[in-house]
C-alpha positions in Angstrom: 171.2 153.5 206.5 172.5 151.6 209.5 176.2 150.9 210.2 175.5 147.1 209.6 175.3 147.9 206.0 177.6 150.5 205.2 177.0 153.6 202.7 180.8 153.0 201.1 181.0 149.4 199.5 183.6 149.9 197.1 185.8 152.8 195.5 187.1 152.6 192.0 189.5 154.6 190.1 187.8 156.1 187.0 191.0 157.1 184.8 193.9 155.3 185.2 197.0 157.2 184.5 200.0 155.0 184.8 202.5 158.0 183.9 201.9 161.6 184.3 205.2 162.7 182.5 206.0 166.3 181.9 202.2 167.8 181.8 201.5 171.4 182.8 200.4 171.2 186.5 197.0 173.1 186.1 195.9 169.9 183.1 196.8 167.2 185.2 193.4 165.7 187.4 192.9 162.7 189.3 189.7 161.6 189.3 188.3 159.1 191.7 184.6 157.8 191.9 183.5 156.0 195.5 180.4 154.0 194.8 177.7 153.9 197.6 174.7 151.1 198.0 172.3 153.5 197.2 171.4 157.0 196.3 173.2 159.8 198.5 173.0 163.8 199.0 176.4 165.2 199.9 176.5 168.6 202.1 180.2 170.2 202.4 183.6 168.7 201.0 184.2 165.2 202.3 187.6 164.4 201.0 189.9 161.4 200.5 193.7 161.3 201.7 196.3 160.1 198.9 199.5 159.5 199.8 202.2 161.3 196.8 205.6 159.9 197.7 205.1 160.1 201.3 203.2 163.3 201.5 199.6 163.3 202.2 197.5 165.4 199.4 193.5 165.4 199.4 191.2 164.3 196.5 187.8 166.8 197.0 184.3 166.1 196.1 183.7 167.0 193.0 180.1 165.4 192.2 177.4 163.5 192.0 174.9 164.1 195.3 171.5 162.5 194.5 173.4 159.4 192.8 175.1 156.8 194.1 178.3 157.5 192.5 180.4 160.3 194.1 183.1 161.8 192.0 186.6 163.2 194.1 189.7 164.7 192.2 192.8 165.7 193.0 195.1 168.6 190.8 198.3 167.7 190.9 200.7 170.4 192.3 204.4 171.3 191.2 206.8 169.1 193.3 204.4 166.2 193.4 206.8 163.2 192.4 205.6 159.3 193.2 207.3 156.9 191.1 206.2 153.5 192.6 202.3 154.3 192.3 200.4 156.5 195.0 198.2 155.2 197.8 194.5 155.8 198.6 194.1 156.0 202.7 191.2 154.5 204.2 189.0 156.0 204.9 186.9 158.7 203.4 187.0 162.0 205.4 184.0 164.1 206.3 185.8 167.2 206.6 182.7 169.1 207.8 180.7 167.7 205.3 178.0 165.2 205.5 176.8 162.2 203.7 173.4 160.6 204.1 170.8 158.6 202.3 167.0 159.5 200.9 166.0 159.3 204.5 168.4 161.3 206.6 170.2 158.3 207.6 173.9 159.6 208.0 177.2 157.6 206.8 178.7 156.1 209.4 181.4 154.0 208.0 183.4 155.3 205.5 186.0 152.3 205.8 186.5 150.8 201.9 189.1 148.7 200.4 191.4 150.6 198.2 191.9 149.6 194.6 195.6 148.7 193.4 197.0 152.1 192.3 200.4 150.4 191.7 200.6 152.1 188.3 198.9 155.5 189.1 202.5 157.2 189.2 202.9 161.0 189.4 206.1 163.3 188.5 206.2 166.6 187.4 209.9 167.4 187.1 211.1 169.0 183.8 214.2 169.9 182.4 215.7 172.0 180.0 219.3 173.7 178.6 219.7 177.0 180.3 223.1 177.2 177.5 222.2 177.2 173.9 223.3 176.9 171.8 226.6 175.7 173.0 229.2 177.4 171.7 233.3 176.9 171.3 232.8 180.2 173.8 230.7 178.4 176.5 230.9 174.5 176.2 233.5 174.5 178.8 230.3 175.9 181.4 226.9 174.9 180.2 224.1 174.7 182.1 220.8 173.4 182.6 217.4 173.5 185.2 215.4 170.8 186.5 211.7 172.3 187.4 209.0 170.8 189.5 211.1 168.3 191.1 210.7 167.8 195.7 213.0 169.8 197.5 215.8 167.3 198.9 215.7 164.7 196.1 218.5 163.6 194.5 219.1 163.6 190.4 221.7 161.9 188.3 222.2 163.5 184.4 223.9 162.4 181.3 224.5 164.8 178.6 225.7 162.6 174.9 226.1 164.0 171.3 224.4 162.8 168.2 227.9 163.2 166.8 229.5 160.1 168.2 230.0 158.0 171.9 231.0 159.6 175.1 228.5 161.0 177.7 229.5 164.0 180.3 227.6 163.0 183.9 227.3 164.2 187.7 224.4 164.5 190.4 223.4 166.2 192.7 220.2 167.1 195.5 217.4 169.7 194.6 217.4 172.3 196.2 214.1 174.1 195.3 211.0 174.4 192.8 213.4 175.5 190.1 217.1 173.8 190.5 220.2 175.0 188.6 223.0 173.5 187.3 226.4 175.4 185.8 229.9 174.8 184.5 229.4 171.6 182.8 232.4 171.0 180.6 231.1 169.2 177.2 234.0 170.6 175.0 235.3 167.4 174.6 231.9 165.7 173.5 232.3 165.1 169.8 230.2 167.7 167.8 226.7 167.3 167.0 222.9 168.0 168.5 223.6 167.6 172.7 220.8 165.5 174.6 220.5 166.1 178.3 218.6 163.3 180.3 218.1 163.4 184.2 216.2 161.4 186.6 215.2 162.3 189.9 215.0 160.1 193.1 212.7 160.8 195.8 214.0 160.4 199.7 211.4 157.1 199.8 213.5 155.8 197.3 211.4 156.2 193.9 212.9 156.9 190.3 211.3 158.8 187.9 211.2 158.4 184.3 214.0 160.1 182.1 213.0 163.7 181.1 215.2 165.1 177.7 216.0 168.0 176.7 218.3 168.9 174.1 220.9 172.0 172.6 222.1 172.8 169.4 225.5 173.1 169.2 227.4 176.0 166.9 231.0 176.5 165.4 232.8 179.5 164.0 236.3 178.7 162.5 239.0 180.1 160.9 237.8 179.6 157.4 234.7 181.3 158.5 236.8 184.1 158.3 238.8 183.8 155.1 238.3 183.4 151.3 236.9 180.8 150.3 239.6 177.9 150.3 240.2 175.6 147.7 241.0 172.9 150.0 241.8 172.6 153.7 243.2 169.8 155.7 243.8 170.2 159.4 243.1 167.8 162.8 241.0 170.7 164.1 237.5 171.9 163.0 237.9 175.0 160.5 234.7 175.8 159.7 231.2 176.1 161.1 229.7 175.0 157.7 231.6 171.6 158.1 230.3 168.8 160.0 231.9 165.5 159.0 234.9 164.0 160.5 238.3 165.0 160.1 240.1 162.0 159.8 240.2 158.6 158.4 242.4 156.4 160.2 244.1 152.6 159.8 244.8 150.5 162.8 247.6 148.5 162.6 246.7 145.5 164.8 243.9 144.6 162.4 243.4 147.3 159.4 240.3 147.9 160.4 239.6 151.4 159.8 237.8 154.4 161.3 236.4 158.2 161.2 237.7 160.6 163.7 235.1 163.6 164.1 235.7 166.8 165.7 234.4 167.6 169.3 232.0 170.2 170.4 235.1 172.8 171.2 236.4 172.0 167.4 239.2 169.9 168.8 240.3 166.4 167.3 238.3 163.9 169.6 241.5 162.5 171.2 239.4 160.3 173.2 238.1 158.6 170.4 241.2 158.0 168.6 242.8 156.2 171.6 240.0 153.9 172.4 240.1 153.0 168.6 244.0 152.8 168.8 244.2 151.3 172.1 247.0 149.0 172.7 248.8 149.7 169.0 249.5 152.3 166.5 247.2 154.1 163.9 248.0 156.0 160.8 246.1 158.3 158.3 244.2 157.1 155.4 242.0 160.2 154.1 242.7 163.8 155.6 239.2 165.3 155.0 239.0 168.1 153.3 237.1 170.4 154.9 236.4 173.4 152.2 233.4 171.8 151.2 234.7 170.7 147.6 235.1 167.1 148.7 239.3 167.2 147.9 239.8 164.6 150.2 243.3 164.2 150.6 244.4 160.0 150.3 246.7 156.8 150.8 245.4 153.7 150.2 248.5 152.0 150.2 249.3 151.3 154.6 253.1 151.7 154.6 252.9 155.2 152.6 250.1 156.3 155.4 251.8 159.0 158.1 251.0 158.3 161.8 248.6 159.5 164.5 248.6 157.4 166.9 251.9 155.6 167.9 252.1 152.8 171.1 249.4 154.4 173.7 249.9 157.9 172.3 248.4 160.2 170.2 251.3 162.1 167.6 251.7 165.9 169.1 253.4 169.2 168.1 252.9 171.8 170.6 250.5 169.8 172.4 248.3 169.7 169.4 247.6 166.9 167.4 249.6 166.4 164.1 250.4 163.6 161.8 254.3 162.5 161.9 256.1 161.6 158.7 258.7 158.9 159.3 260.2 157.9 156.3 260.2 158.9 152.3 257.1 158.0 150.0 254.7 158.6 153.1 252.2 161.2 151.2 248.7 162.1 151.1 247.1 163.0 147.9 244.0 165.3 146.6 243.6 166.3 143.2 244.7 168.9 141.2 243.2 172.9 141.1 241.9 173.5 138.0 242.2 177.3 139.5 246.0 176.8 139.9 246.7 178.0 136.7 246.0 181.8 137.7 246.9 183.1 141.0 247.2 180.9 144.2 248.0 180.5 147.7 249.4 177.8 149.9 250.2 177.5 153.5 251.6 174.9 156.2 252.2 174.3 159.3 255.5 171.7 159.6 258.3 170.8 161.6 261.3 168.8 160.1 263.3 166.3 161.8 265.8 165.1 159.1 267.6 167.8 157.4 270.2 165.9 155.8 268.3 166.9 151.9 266.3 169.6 150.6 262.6 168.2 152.2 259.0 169.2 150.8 256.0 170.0 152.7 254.0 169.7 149.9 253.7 171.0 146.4 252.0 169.9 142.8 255.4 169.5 140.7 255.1 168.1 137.0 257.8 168.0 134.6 256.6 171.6 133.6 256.6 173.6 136.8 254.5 173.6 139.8 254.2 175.3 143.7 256.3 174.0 146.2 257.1 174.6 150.1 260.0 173.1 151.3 262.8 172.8 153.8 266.3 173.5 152.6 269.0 171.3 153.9 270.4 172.2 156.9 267.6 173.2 158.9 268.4 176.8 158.5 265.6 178.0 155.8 262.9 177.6 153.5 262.0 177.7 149.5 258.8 178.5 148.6 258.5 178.5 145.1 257.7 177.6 141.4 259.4 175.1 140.0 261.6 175.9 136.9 261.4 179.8 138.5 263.3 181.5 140.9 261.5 181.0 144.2 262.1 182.7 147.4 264.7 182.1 150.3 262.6 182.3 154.1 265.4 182.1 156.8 264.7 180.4 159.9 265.1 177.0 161.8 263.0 173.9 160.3 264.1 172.3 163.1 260.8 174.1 165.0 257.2 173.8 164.2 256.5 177.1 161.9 253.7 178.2 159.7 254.7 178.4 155.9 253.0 180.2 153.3 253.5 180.7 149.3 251.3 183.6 147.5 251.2 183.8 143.7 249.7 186.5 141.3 248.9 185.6 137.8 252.3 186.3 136.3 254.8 185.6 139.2 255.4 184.6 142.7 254.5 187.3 145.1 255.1 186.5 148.5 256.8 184.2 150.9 256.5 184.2 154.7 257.6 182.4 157.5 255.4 182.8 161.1 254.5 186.0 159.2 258.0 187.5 158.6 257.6 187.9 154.5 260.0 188.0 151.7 258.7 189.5 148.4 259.7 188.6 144.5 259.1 189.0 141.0 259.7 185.2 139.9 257.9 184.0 137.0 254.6 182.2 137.4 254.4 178.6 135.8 251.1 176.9 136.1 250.8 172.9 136.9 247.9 170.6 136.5 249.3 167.9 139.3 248.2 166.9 142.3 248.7 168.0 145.3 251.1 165.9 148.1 251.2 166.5 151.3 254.1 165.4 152.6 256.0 165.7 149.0 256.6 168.1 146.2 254.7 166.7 143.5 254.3 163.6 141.2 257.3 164.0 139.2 259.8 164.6 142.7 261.9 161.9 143.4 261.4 160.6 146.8 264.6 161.6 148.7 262.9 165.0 149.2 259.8 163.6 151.2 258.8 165.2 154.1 260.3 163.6 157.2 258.9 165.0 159.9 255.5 166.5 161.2 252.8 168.5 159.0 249.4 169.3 161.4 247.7 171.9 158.6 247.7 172.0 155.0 245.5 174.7 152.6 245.3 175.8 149.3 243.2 179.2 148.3 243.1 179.6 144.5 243.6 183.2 145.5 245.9 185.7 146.5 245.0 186.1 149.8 244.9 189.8 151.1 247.6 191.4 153.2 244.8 191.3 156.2 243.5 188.0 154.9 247.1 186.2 154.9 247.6 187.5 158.8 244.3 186.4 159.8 245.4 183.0 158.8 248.7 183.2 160.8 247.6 184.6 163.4 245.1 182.5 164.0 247.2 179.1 163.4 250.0 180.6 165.8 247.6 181.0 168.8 246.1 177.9 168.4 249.6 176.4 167.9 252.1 178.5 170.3 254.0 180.0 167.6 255.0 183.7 167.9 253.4 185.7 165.1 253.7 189.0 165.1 
């Protein structure tokens, strides 16, 4: 071989990998082959230089002395990360080693022209949840790690739910082979399967591709807890069972109408509501029920439809959501309990505003009887009751949000309690096939008693709910709501 005809004419790459995305380090191989004129013995382990995001790795000899086809490869190692294509470097390196030809004629230029390796791209970084699943108890600090990514480059992340639009994002710099992130708040995300992306940017400049990972996400409410309900109504999540949204609502500006889900913490997703409501006023047109008997509680008609959202602002009661009742004949309604005829319980969470007439939270009142909770004129106390039967006097202010509650046994009206505080009684029970209002007393009430005011929960148990059962409830709606329970 003389250096007027050199040993090294061309070099090819044999497999083409445009992407080498999240693949186990010791299963990813690049593998080169460098084409001489003519037949060659290889001593040693000449090498060629490759150039991974700006640091120089070696491709070894792998093969093929006696031919004139010499085989290199290269194992791609943790941290290697080259997202606008890796470079050969002219040229080949004896590295001790020796090339010649059938006659002992050594190589003596190992200069070749390197192949476009534009699209032989290299990154290794991974990422996963460190947090799941994410819990009411931790989505306020979830975390995640980002493995295999260089030391000093730079990531952005986006975490979205399956459940609806939003995305929680930062970024940040690696800071070693395995990189940790904490405390990302998601509560507000609306519930649903999370999916964490995150891209990584090398000093040099280069982006990877997106790597995923994803987290279930899991709820424990208060029904979780309880009896089973007949029906339950609330703009909060109240049991882990239940995934749909909790409200239907109506803009004004245009009618056009909208679910409202719940967010990963249980909350009412407050930020969907006001990008929905933006710039007007929205008002309830289905109050789902969330017992899992589909008793969806309705108005079709807009002007008997409570409101949410009034003027830029969502409706609150003790910084909570609630719906606000603003004049009679605004009611939601879900059908009757076929249970209601034996032994019942119902419970509310109100606040009036107008005490000028007796005014119902809600109730199920036909001409024959019926259960009832409602504010007496005044603003001093409460009825809870069966119609047609001696019900039972709660005192305190309606002029405060309070928690309500009406228990009934098969033959009478057991129990009445206010935030907890309970009055007993021996009333007759009457049964009643009517629907349920919320915000009225019943079908056959005439409308000066509506509720004006604000109602934020509504349930109905076709049970007598235990002594413990009954303060589980309260207790529960009077932390969440800042009322004193004892």
């Amino acid at each position: 071989m003389t250096t007027s005809s050199p040993i090294i004419r061309r070099l090819l790459c044999a497999a083409v990998l445009s992407c080498l995305c999240a693949v186990p380090v010791t299963a990813a191989t690049l593998s080169f082959t460098v084409n001489a004129s003519r037949a060659v013995t290889v001593t040693g382990t000449p090498r060629l230089a490759i150039d991974v995001g700006g640091v120089t790795r070696y491709a070894n000899y792998a093969g093929g002395s006696g031919s004139a086809a010499l085989s290199f490869a290269y194992a791609i190692q943790s941290g290697d990360f080259d997202a606008n294509g890796i470079t050969l470097v002219s040229p080949l390196q004896l590295n001790g080693g020796s090339i010649v030809d059938s006659v002992g004629n050594p190589a003596t230029n190992l200069a070749f022209t390197a192949p476009d390796t534009a699209n032989l791209k290299v990154q290794t970084y991974t990422t996963a949840f460190s947090t799941s699943p994410v819990t009411t108890a931790n989505a306020t600090a979830v975390g995640f790690t980002i493995a295999k990514a260089p030391t000093g480059a730079t990531f952005d992340y986006a975490i979205t739910s399956s459940g609806g639009s939003g995305s929680v994002t930062g970024s940040g710099t690696i800071s070693g082979p395995s990189h940790s992130v904490s405390g990302v708040d998601v509560s507000a995300l609306p519930a649903g399967t999370l999916t964490l992306s995150v891209t990584v940017t090398t000093a040099a400049g280069g982006t990877g591709a997106a790597k995923t990972a994803s987290a279930a996400t899991s709820f424990t409410g208060l029904l979780d807890g309880l009896p089973a309900s007949a029906a339950a109504f609330a703009l909060r999540r109240l049991s882990g069972s239940y995934t749909g949204p909790l409200v239907r609502v109506r803009r004004a500006s245009d009618g056009t109408q909208k679910d409202i889900p719940a967010t990963v913490a249980g909350n009412l997703d407050t930020t969907a509501l006001a990008t929905f409501c933006s710039g007007t006023s929205c008002f309830v047109s289905t109050l789902y029920d969330q017992s899992g008997n589909a008793q969806d509680a309705v108005q079709a008609t807009a002007g008997s439809q409570p409101r949410i959202f009034n003027a830029g602002s969502v409706e609150l009661e003790n910084g909570k959501p609630t719906m606000r009742y603003t004049a009679a004949g605004q009611l939601l309604v879900f059908p009757a309990q076929p249970s209601q005829t034996i032994a019942g319980t119902m419970a509310a969470v109100a606040r009036l505003t107008d005490t000028t007439v007796n005014r119902h939270i809600m109730g199920n009142r036909n001409a024959n009887g019926g259960r009832i909770l409602r504010a007496n004129a005044g603003g001093a106390s409460y009825v809870v009751a069966n119609i047609n039967s001696v019900g039972i006097t709660l005192s305190g202010s309606s002029l405060q949000q309070r928690i309500v509650i009406l228990m009934s046994g098969p033959t009478s009206v057991l129990l009445g309690s206010l935030d907890g505080i309970t009055a007993s009684s021996g009333a007759n029970f009457i049964a009643s096939s009517a629907a349920f209002w919320i915000g009225g007393g019943g079908p056959s009430q005439s409308a000066t008693g509506d509720w004006i005011g604000t109602i934020s929960e509504a349930m109905v148990f076709n049970s007598s709910l235990s002594t413990a059962s009954r303060q589980t409830l309260e207790r529960n709606q009077g932390a969440w709501f800042g009322i004193t329970v004892p």
